[in-house]
ChimeraX commands (.cxc) that place a marker at each C-alpha (Angstrom):
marker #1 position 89.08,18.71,-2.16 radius 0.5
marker #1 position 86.55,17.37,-4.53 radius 0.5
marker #1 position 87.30,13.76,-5.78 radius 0.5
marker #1 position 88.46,13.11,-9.06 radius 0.5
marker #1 position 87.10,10.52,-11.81 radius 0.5
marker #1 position 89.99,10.05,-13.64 radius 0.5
marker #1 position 94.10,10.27,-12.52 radius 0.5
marker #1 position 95.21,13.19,-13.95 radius 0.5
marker #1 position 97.61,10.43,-15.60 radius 0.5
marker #1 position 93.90,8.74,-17.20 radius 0.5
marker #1 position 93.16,12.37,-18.18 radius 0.5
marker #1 position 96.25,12.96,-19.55 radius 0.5
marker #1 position 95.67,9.80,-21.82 radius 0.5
marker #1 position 92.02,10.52,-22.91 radius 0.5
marker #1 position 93.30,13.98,-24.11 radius 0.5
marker #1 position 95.72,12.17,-26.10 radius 0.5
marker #1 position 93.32,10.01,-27.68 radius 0.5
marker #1 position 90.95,13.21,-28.37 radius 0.5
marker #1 position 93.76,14.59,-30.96 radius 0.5
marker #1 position 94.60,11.25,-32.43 radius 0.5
marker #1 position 90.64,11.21,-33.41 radius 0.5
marker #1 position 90.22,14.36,-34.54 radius 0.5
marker #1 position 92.90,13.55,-36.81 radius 0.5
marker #1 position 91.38,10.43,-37.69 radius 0.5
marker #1 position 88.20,11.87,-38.19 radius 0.5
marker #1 position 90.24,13.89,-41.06 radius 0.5
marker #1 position 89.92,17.61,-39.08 radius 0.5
marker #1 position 91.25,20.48,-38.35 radius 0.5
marker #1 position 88.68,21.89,-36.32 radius 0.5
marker #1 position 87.21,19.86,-33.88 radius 0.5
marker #1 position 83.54,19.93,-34.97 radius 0.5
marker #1 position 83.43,16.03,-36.16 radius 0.5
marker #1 position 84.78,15.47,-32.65 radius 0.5
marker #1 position 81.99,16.95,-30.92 radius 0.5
marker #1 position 79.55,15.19,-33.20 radius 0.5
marker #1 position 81.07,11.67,-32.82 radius 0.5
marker #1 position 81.28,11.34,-29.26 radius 0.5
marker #1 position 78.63,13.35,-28.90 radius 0.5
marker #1 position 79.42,16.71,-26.89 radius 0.5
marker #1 position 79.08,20.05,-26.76 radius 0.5
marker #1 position 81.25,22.66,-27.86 radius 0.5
marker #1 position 81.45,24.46,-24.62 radius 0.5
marker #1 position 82.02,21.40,-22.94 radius 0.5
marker #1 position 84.79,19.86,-25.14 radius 0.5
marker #1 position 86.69,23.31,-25.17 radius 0.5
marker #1 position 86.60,23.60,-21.20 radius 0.5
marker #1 position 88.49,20.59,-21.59 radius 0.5
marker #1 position 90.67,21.04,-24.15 radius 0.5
marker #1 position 91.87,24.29,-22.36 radius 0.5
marker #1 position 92.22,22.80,-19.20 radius 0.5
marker #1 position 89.31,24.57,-17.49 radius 0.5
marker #1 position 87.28,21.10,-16.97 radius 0.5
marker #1 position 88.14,17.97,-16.05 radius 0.5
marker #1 position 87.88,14.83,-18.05 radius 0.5
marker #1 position 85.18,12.33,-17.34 radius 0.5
marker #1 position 84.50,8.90,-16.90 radius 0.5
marker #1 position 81.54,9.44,-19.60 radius 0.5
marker #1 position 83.62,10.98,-22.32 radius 0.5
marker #1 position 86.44,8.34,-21.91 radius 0.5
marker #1 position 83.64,5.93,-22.50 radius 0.5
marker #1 position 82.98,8.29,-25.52 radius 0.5
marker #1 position 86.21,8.10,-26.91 radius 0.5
marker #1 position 86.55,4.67,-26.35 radius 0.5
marker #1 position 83.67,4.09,-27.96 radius 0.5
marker #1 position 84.24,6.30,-31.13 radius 0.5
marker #1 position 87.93,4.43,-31.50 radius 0.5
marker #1 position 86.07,0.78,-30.87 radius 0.5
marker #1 position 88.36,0.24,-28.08 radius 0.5
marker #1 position 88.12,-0.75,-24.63 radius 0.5
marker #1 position 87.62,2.26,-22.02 radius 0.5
marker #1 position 90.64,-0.06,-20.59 radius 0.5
marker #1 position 93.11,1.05,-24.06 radius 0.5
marker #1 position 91.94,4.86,-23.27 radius 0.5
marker #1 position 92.47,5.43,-19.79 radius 0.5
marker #1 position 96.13,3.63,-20.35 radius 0.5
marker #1 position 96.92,5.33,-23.59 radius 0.5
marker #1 position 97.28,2.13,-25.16 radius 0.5
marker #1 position 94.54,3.58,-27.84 radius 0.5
marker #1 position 96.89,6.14,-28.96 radius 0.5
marker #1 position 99.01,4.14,-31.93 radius 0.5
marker #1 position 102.93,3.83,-31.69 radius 0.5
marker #1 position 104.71,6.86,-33.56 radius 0.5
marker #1 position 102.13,9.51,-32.85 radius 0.5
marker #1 position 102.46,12.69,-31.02 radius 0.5
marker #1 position 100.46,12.84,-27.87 radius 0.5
marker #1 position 100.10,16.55,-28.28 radius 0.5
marker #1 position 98.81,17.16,-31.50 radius 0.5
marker #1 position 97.49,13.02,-32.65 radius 0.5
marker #1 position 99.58,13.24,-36.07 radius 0.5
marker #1 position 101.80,10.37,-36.78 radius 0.5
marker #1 position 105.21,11.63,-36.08 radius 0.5
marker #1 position 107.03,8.91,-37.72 radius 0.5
marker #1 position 106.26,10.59,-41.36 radius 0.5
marker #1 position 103.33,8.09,-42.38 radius 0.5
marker #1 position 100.88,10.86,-42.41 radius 0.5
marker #1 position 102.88,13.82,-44.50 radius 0.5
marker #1 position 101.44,15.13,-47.07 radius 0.5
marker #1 position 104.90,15.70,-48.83 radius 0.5
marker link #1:1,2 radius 0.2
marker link #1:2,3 radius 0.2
marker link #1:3,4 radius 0.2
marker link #1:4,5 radius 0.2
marker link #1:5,6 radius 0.2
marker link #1:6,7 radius 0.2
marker link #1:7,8 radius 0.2
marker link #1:8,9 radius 0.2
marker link #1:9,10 radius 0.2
marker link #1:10,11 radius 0.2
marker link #1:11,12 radius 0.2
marker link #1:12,13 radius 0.2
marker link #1:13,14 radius 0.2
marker link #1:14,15 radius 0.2
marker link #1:15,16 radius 0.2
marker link #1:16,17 radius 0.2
marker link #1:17,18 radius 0.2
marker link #1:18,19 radius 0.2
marker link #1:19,20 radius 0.2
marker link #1:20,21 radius 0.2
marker link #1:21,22 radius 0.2
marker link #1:22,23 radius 0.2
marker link #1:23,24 radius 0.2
marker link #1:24,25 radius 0.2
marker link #1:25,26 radius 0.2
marker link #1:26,27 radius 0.2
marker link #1:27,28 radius 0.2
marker link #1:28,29 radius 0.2
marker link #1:29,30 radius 0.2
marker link #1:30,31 radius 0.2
marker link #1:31,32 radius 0.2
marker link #1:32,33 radius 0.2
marker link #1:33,34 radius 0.2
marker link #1:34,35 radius 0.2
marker link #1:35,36 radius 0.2
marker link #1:36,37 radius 0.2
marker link #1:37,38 radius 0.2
marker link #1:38,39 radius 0.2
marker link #1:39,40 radius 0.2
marker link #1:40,41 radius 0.2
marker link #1:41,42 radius 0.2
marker link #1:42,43 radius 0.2
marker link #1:43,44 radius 0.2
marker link #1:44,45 radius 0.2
marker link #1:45,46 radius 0.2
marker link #1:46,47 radius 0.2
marker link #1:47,48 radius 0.2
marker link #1:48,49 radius 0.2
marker link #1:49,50 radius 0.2
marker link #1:50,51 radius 0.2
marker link #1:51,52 radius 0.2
marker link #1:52,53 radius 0.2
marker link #1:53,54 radius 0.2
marker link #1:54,55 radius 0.2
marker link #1:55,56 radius 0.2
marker link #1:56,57 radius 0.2
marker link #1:57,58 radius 0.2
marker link #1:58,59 radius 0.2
marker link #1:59,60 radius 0.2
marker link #1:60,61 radius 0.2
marker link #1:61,62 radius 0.2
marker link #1:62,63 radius 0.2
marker link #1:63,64 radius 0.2
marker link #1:64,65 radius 0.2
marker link #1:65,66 radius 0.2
marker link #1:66,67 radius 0.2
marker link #1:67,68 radius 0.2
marker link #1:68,69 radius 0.2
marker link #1:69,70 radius 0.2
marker link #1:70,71 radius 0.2
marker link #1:71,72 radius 0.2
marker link #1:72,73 radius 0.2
marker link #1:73,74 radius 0.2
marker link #1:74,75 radius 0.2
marker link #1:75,76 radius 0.2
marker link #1:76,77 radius 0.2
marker link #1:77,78 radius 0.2
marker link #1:78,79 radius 0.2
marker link #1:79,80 radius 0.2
marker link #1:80,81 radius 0.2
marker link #1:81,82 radius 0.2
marker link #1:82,83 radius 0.2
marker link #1:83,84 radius 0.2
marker link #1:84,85 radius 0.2
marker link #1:85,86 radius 0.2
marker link #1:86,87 radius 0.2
marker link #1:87,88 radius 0.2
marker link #1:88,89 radius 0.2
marker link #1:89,90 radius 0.2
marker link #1:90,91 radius 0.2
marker link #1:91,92 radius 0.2
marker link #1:92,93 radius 0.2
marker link #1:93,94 radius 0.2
marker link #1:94,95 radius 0.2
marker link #1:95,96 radius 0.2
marker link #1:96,97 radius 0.2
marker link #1:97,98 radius 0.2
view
């Protein structure tokens, strides 16, 4: 059994932070994601889908797109209070449109 970089409970948080900035990066596609951190699309949709593994590299990425410690990633810490984990909108209503 290969050896993982990440806990899948580190992974877990770095995909959170992934939808949090692609909703701070004001998208609903995730092109500006792929060009801030940068990667590919092939790449960032094998892990989006579950088919890949999240590295150590693009937590560093992400860490460094939000200008936060890879520390605040891996722990979730980076993802701010009152937003969904699953799909990075506020869910405390700051972010409606309404």
């Amino acid at each position: 059994m290969p050896r993982r970089d990440l806990s899948l409970k580190e992974q877990a948080n770095v995909m959170a932070s992934l939808r949090v900035l692609r909703v701070k990066l004001g998208g609903q596609n995730w092109l500006n994601v792929e060009r801030a951190l940068p990667i590919s699309h092939s790449a960032l949709y094998e892990i989006l889908s579950g088919r890949a593994e999240v590295s150590t590299t693009i937590a560093f990425r992400v860490a460094k797109a939000f200008d936060v410690s890879l520390q605040e990633v891996l722990t979730g810490e980076a993802v701010p209070p009152g937003t969904c984990r699953h799909c990075g909108m506020p869910s405390d209503g700051e972010g409606s449109g309404a």
